[in-house]
C-alpha positions as CSV (number, residue, x, y, z in Angstrom):
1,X,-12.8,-19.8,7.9
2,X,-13.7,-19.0,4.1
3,X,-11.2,-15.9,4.0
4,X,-8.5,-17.8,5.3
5,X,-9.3,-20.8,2.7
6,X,-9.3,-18.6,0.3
7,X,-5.9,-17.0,0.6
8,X,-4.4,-20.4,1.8
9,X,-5.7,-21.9,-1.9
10,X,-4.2,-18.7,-3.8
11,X,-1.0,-19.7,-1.9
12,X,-1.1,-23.3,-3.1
13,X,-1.6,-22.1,-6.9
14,X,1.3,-20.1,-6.0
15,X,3.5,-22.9,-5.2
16,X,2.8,-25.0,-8.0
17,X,4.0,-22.2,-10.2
18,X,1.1,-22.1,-12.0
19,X,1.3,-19.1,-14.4
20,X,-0.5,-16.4,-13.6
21,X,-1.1,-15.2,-17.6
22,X,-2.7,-18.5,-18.4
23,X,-5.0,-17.6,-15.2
24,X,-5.4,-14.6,-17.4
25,X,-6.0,-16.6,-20.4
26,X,-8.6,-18.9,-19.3
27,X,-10.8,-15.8,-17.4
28,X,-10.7,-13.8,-20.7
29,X,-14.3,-14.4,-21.7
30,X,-15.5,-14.3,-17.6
31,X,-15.3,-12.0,-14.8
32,X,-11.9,-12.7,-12.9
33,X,-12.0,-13.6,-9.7
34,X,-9.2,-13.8,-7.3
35,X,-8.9,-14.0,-3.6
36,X,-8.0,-9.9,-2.3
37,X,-9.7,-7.0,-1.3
38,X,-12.9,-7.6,-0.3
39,X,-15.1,-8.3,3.0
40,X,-15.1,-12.1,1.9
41,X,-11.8,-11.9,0.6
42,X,-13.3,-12.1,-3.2
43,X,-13.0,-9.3,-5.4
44,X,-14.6,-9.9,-9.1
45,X,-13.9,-7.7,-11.9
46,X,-15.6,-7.8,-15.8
47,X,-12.8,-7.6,-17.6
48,X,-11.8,-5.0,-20.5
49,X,-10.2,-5.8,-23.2
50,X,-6.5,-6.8,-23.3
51,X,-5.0,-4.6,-26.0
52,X,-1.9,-5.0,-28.0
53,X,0.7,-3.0,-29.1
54,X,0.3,-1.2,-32.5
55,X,4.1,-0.6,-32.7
56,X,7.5,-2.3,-31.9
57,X,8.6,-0.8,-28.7
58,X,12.0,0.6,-29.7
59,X,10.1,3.0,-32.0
60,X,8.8,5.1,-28.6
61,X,12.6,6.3,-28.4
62,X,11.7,8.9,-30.8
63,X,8.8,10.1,-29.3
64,X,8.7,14.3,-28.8
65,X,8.3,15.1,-25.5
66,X,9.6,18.6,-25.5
67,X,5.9,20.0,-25.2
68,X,5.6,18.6,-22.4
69,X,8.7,18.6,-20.2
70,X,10.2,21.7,-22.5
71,X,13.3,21.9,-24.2
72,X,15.9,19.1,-23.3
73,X,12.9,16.5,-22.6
74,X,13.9,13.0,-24.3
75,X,13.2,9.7,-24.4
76,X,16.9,8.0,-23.3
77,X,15.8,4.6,-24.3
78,X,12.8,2.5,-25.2
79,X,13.0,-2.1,-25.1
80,X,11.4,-4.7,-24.1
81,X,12.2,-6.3,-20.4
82,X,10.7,-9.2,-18.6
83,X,9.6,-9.0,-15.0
84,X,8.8,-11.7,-12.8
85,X,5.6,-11.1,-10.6
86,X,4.4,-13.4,-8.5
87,X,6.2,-16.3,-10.3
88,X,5.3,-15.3,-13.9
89,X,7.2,-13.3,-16.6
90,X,5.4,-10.4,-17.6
91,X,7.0,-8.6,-21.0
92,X,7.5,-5.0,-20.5
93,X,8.1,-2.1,-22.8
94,X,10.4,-0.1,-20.8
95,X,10.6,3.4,-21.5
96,X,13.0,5.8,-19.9
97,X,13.6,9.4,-20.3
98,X,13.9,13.2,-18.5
99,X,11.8,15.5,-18.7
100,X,13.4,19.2,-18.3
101,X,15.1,19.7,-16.2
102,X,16.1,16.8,-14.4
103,X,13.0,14.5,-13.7
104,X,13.9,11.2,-14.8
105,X,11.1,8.8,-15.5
106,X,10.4,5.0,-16.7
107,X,7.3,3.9,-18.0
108,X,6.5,0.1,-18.4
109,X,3.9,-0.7,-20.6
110,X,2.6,-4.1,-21.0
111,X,3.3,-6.0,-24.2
112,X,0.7,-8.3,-24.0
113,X,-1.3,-8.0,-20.7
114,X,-2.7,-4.4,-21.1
115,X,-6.2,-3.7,-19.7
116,X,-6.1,-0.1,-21.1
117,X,-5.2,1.2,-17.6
118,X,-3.2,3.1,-16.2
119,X,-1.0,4.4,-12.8
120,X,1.2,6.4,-11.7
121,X,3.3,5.4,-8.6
122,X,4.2,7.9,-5.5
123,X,7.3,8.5,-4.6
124,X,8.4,8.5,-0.5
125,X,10.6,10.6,1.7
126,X,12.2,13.4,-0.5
127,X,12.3,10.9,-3.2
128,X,15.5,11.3,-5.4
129,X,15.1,8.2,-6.3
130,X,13.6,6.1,-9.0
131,X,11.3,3.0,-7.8
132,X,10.8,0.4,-10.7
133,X,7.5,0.8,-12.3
134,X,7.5,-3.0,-13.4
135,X,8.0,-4.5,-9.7
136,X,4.7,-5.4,-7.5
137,X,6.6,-3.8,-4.5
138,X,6.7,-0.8,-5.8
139,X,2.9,-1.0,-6.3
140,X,1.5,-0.3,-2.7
141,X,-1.6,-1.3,-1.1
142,X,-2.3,-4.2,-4.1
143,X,-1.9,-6.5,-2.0
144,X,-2.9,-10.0,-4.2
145,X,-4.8,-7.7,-6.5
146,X,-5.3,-9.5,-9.6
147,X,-5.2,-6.6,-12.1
148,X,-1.2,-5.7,-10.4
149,X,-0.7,-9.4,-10.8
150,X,-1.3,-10.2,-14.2
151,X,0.1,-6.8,-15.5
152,X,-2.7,-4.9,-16.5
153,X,-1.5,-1.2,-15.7
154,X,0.9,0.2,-17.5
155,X,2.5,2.1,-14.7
156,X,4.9,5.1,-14.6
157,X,7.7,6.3,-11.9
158,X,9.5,9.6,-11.4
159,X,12.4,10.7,-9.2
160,X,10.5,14.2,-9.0
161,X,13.2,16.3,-10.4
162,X,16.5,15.5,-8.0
163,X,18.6,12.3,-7.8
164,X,20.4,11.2,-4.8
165,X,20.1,12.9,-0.8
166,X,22.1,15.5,-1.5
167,X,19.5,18.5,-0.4
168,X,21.7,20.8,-2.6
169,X,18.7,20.8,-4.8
170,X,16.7,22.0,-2.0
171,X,17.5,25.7,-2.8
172,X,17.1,25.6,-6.6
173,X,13.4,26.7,-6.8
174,X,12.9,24.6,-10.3
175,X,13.6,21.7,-8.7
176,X,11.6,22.2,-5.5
177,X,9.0,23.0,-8.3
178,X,9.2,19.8,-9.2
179,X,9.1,18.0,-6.2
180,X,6.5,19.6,-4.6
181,X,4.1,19.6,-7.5
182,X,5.1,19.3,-11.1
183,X,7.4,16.0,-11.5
184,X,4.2,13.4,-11.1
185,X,2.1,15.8,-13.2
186,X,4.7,15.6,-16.3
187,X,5.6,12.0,-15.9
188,X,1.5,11.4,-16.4
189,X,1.6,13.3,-19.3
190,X,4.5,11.6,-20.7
191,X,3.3,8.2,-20.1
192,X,-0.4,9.3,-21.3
193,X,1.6,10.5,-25.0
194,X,3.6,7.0,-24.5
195,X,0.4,4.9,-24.6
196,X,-1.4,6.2,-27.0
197,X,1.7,5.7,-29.6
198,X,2.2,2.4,-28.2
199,X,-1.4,0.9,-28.5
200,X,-3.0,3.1,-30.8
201,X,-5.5,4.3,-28.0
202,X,-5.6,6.0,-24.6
203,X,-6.4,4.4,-21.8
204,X,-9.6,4.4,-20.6
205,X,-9.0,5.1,-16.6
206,X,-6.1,6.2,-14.6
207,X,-4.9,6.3,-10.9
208,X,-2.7,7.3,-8.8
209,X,-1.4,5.2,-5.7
210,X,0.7,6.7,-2.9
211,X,2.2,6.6,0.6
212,X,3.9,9.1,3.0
213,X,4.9,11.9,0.7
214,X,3.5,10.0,-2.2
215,X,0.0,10.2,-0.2
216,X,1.0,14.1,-0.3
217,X,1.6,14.0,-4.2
218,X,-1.9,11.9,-4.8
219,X,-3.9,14.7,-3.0
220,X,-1.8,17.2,-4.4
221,X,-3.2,15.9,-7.8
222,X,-6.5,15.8,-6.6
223,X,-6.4,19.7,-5.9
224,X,-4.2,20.9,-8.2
225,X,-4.4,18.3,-11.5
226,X,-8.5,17.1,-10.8
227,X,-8.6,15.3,-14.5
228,X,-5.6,13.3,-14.6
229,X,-6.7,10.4,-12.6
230,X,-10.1,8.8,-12.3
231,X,-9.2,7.0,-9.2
232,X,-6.6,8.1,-6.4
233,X,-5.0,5.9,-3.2
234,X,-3.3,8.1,-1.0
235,X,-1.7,6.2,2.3
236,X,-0.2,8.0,5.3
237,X,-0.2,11.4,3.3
238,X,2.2,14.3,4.5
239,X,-0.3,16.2,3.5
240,X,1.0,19.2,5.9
241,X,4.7,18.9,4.6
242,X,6.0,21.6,6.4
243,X,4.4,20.9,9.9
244,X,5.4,17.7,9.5
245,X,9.4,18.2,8.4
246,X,9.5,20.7,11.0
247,X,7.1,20.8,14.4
248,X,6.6,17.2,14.1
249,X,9.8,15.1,14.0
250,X,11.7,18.4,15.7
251,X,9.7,17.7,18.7
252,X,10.6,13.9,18.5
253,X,14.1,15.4,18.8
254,X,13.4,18.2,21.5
255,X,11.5,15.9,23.9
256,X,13.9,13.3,23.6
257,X,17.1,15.2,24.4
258,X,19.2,15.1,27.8
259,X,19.5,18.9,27.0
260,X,16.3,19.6,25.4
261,X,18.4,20.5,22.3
262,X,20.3,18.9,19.5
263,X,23.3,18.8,22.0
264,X,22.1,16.6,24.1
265,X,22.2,12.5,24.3
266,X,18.7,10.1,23.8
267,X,16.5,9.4,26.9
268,X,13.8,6.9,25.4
269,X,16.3,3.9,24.0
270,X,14.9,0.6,22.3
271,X,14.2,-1.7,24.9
272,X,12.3,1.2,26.8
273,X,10.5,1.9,24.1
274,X,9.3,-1.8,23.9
275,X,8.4,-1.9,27.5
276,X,5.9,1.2,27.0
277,X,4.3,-0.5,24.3
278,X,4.0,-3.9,26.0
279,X,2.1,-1.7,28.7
280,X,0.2,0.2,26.9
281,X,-1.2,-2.8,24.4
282,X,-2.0,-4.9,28.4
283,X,-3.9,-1.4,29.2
284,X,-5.5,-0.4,26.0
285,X,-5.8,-3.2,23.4
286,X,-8.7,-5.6,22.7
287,X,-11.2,-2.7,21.8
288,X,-12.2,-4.8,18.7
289,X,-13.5,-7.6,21.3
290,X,-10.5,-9.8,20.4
291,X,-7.6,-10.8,22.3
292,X,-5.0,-9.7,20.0
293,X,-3.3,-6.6,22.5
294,X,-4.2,-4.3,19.3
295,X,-5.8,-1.0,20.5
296,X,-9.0,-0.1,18.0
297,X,-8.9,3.4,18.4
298,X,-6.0,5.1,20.5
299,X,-8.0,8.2,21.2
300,X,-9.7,6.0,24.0
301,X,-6.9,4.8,25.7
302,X,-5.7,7.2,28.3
303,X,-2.5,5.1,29.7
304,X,-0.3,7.2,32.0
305,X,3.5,6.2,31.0
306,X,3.6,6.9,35.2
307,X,2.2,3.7,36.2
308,X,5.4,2.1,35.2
309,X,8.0,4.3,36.4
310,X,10.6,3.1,39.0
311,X,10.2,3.0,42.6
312,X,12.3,5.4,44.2
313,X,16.0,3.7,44.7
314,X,14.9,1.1,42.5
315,X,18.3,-1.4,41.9
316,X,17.1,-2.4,38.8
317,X,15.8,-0.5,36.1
318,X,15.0,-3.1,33.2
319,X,11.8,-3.3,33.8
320,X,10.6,0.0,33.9
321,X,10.9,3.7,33.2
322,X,12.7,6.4,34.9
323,X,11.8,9.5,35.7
324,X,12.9,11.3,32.7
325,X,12.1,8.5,30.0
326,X,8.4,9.2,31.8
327,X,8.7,12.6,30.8
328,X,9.9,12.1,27.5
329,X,7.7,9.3,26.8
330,X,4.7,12.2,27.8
331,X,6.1,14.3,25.9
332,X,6.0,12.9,22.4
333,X,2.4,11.8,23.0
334,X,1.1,15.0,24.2
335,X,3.1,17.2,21.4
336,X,4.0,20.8,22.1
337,X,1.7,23.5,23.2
338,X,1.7,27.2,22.7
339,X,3.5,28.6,26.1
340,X,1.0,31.7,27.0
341,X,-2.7,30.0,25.4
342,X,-2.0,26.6,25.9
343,X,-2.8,25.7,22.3
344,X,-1.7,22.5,20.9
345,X,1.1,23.5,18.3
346,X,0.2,20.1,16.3
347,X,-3.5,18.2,15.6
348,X,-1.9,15.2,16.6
349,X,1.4,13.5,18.1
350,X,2.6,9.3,17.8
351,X,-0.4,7.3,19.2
352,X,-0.6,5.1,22.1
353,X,0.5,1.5,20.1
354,X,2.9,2.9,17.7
355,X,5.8,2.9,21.1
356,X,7.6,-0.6,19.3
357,X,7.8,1.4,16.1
358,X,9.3,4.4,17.7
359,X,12.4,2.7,17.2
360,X,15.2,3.7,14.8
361,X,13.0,6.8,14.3
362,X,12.3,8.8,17.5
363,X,14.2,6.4,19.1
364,X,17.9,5.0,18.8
365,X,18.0,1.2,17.4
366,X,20.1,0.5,20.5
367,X,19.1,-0.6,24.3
368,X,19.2,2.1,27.5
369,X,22.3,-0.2,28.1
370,X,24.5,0.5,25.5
371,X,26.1,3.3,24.6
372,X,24.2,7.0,25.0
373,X,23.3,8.1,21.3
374,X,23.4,11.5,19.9
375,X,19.7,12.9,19.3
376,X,21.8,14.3,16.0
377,X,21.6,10.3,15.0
378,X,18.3,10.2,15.0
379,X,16.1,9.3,12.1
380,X,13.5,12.6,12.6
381,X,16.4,14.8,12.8
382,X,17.9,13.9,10.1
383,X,13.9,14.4,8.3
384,X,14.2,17.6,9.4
385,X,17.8,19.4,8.5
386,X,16.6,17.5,5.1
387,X,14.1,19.7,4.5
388,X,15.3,23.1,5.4
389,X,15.5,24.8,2.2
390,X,11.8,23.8,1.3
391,X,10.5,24.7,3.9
392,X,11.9,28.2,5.0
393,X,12.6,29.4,1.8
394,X,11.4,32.8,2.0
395,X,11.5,33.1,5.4
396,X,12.7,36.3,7.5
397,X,15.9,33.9,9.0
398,X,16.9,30.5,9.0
399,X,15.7,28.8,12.1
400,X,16.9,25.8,13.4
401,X,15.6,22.6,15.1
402,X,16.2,24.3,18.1
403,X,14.3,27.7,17.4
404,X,11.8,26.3,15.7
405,X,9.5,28.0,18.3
406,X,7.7,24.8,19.5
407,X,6.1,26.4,22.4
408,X,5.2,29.8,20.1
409,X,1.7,29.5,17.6
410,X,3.3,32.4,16.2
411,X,5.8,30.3,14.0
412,X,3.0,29.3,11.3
413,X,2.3,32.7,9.9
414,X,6.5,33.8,10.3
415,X,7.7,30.6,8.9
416,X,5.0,28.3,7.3
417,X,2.6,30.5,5.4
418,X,4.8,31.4,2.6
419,X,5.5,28.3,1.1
420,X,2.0,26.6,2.6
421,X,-0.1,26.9,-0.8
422,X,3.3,25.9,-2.8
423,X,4.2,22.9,-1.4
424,X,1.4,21.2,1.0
425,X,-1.3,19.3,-0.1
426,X,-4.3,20.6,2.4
427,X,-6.3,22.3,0.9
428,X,-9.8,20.3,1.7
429,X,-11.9,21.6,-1.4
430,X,-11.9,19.1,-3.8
431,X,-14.9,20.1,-5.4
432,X,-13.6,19.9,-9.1
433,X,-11.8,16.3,-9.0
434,X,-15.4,15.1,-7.2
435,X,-17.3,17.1,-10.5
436,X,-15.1,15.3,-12.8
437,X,-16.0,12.2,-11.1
438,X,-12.6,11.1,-9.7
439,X,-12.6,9.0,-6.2
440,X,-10.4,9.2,-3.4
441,X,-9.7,6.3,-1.1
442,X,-7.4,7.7,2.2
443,X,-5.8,5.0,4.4
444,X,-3.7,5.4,7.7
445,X,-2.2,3.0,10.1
446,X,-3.3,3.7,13.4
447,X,0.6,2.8,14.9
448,X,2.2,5.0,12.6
449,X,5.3,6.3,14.1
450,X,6.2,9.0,11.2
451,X,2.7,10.8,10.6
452,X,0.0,10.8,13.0
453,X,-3.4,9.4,11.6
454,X,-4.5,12.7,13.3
455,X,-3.6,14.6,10.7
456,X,-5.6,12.6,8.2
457,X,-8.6,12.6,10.5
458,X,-8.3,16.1,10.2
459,X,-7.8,16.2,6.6
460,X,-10.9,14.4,6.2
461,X,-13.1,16.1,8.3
462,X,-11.6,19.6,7.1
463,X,-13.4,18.2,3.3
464,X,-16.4,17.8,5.7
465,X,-16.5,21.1,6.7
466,X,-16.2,22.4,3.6
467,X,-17.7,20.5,0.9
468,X,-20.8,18.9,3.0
469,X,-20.4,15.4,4.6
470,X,-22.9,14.1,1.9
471,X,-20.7,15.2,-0.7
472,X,-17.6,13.7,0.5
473,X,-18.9,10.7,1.2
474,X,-20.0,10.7,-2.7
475,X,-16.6,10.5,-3.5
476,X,-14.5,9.9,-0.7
477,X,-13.2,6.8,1.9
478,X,-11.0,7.1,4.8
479,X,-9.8,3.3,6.5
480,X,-7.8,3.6,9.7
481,X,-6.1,0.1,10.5
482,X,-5.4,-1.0,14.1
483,X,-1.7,-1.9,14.5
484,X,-0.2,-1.1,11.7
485,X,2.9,1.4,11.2
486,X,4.2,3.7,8.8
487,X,2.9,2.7,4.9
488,X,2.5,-0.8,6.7
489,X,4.5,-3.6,8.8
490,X,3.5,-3.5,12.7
491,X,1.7,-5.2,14.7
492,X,-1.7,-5.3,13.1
493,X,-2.7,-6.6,9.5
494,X,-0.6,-4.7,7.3
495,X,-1.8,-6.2,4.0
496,X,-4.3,-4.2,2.1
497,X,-6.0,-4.3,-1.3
498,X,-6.8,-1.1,-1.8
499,X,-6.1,-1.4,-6.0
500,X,-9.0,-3.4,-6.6
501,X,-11.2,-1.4,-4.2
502,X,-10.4,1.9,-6.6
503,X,-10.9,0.6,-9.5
504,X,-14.1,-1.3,-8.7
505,X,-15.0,2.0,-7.5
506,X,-14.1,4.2,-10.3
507,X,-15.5,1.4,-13.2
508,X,-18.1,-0.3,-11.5
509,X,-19.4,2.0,-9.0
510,X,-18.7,-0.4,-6.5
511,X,-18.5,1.7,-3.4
512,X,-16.2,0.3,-1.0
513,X,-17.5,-0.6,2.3
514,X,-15.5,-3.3,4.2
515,X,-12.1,-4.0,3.4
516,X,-10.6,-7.5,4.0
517,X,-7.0,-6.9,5.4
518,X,-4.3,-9.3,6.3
519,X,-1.3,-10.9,8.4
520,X,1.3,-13.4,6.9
521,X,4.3,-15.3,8.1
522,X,7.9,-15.0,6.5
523,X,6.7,-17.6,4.3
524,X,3.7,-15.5,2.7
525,X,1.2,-17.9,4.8
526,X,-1.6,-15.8,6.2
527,X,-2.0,-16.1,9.5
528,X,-4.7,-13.5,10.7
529,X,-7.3,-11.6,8.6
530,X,-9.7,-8.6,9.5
531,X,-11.8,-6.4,7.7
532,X,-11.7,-2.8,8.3
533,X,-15.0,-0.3,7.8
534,X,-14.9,3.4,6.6
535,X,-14.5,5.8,9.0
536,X,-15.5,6.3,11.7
537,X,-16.8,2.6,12.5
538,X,-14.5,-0.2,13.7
539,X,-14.8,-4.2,13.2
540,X,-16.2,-5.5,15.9
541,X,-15.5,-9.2,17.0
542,X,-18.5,-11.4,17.0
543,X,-17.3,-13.5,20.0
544,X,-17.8,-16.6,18.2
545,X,-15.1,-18.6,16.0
546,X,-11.7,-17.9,15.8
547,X,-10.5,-14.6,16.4
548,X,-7.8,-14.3,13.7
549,X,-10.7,-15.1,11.0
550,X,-11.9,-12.0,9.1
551,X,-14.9,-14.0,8.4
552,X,-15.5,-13.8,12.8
553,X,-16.1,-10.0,12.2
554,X,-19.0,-7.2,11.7
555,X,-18.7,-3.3,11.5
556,X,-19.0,-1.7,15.0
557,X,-20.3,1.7,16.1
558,X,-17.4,4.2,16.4
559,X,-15.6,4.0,19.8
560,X,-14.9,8.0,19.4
561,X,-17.2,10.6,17.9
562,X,-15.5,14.0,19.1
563,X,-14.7,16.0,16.7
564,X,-10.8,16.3,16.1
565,X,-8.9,19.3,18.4
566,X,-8.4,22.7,17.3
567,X,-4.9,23.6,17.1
568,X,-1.7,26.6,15.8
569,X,-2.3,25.2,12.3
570,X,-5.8,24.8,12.0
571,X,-6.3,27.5,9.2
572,X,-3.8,25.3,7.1
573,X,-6.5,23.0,6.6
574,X,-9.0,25.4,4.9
575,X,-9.5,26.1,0.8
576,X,-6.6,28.3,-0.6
577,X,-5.1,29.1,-3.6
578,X,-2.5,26.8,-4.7
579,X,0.8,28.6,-5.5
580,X,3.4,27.8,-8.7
581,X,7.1,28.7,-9.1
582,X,9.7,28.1,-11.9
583,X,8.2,26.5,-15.0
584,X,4.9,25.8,-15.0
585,X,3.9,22.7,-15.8
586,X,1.9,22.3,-18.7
């Protein structure tokens, strides 16, 4: 089991404390080498050169920024902070500061540990907030990457424009500006003027890595911005914003309601939830050859929810589903279709495995024995009435989540096609970024219960269509992992180097095939490993060894070739012209 050795002696270094920067120290002259990312769990890199700074860090406070972010950009403050990541103090330059109007940023740069890159973090949900740029955590998929370890990036974090949940600033069109486009874009610009005062250089590559919306704003950079970043990681992207914070999650709250609108009570509770996915995962899991319940691809698994409904005049009902949580649980699989054609309103619904993480989104945290719950509670309504003002803005009226016209293909042109080429992120012709020589590595969990991996499927085949298969595939990856939820957790392996696989990518021309990913305890201990293969292949267990062992794997043949379904929205995912409003960023 050489993987699991591997990350079990990494662990061991861990708990002796051993500091990380003197790992750094004595790999200076050698490649490093470190236990992430790869097939074998062994990613090497040849190292640049660490570069220090050519000025004390307070003097950044007096930066200009104002051509940049305009007039009323500043720098707020500029010192030096210490960070702990993973058990060793990294020294920081901390530099913090709005650009006009109102996106506040922080950019940490390295004070001794810089390996003249850099990368600007995604920001989730509707952001509003501001994630610390100097924190591991807030680095996704870098899973014990050695470059996020030893603090080699300087990295940069915006709250795109807006602060807080308030979605007051929903209506003012600077600030959805910002958000939908223009906040990362500055805040890279900003940080790009930081570091080449602060070291006396630029840097020599720069990426972007993001989940959820922050998978939206890393392809939205791709299309719009195609220079800024030499590599991008875009997770779980809400690509389709509007579809997603409307059709999506409104149908969540529409199939689960006693009233089949926002007056009504919950069907589908908790423990229901949990006894749909225990059946499905009996039904449908093992495609990988193991016996680990995980389901390989869930567009083979054909489950009927009806297998486990009650008998008629059943006394108990514990252990299984009534007639209406059958129908609801339908429901959200199958998604809405288009009354008079039949159409599917959506490329893709909550897939069969994703049921346990249903809950405390499209379904209540509490059991079918408590207390009913308001569908208003839920955590997709609330997604929705969220994003109102973004997304009708424009529009002839103001639906609601109940006239949202689920069942009518007619709503994209009324409602979504004004703001489509302002604020998504589909357009699949990224021709320029590929000319400038910029990678793109796409990832998805397969038991996602916000987004459906459908919709990146989609996404990738739409850059198929348009820019040639062999083209794409010079420049493009898209991983789909078994299991695993919403930017990670689940079921499956939800721990994933996808730094080190970008940057080998982009400054080695390393192109990624297998990627090792992992399982640990609440103790860090890894406990399972598997490799996933790009798209459209899955790992296939060898049938010898231990099944948990990544090492026990090789990359299958695909166990689904159709091409994805047409659907309403289709023509979203086709080239267009990318739209601006407010201040244009520079």
């Amino acid at each position: 089991m050489k993987t699991l050795q591997s990350l079990k002696l990494l662990s061991r270094i861990k708990a002796r404390s051993i500091s990380l920067l003197t790992f750094v120290g004595v790999c200076a002259t050698a490649a490093i080498v470190a236990a992430c990312g790869g097939g074998s769990g062994i990613v090497t890199y040849t190292p640049l050169s660490v570069v220090q700074s050519v000025v004390d860090c307070s003097k950044l406070a007096s930066i200009d920024i104002t051509d940049i972010g305009g007039a009323g950009s500043s720098i707020t403050s500029a010192t030096v902070t210490n960070a702990t990541v993973n058990g060793a103090t990294v020294a920081f330059c901390t530099v913090k500061g709005t650009l006009a109007p109102s996106n506040t940023f922080e950019v940490a740069l390295p004070v001794s540990s810089w390996t003249q890159r850099f990368a600007e973090l995604g920001c989730g949900g509707l952001c509003g907030n501001l994630s610390d740029p100097t924190q591991q955590s807030s680095f996704s998929f870098s899973y014990q990457c050695p470059l996020v370890q030893q603090g080699g990036f300087v990295t940069a974090a915006t709250d795109m424009g807006h602060s807080g949940q308030d979605s007051s600033w929903t209506t003012d069109p600077q600030k959805q500006a910002d958000f939908a486009y223009r906040g990362q874009h500055i805040t890279t610009l900003a940080a790009k003027k930081l570091i080449k005062a602060y070291y006396g250089q630029t840097q020599k590559y720069s990426y972007f890595i993001g989940c959820s919306d922050g998978g939206r704003e890393a392809l939205m950079a791709a299309q719009r911005y195609p220079t800024d970043y030499n590599g991008i990681v875009a997770g779980a992207p809400a690509a389709h914003f509007q579809i997603q914070n409307s059709l999506y999650h409104g149908w969540s709250v529409k199939s689960q309601s006693t009233t089949g609108t926002s007056a009504g009570n919950a069907i589908l509770y908790a423990d229901k939830a949990t006894l749909l996915h225990k059946a499905v995962a009996a039904a449908c899991g093992g495609g990988s050859g193991a016996a680990d319940g995980l389901i390989a691809d869930p567009r083979t698994c054909h489950f009927d929810p009806a297998t486990i409904q009650c008998a008629s005049g059943a006394t108990s009902t514990s252990n299984c589903l009534s007639a209406a949580e059958v129908t609801t649980a339908k429901a959200i699989y199958n998604g809405p279709t288009d009354a008079t054609t039949g159409e599917y309103m959506l490329a893709g619904s909550p897939q069969y495995g994703s049921e346990a993480n249903w809950i405390g989104v499209e379904v209540p945290s509490s059991n079918s024995t408590d207390a009913p719950v308001s569908v208003t509670k839920l955590f997709s309504y609330s997604i929705v009435t969220g994003a109102y003002n973004l997304i009708f803005t424009g529009s002839p009226t103001m639906p609601t989540i109940d006239t949202f016209g689920y069942q009518d293909a007619s709503f994209y042109p009324t409602y979504l096609k004004a703001n489509h080429p302002f604020i998504d992120a589909t357009s699949p012709d990224l021709s320029a970024f590929n000319a400038a020589g910029g990678k793109l590595i796409l990832w998805h969990g397969w038991a996602d219960q916000h987004i459906s991996p459908l919709f990146t499927i989609q996404y990738y085949e739409a850059m198929q269509n348009t820019m040639g298969a062999s083209s794409v595939d010079q420049f493009a990856r898209l991983y789909l992992v078994p299991g695993v939820g919403h930017c990670g957790g689940g079921e499956g392996n939800p721990n994933i180097d996808l730094v080190s696989k970008i940057t080998n990518w982009v400054e080695e021309a390393k192109v990624p095939t297998s990627v090792m990913t992992y399982q640990t305890d609440s103790s860090n201990n890894v406990t399972a490993s598997r490799p996933v293969y790009p798209y459209p292949a899955v790992a296939k267990f060898t049938g010898s060894g231990d099944w948990h062992d990544g090492a026990n794997y090789t990359q299958g043949a695909p166990l689904y070739t159709a091409a994805s379904r047409t659907w309403a929205g289709s023509s979203f995912y086709t080239p267009y012209t990318a739209a601006t409003r407010g201040v244009a960023a520079p």
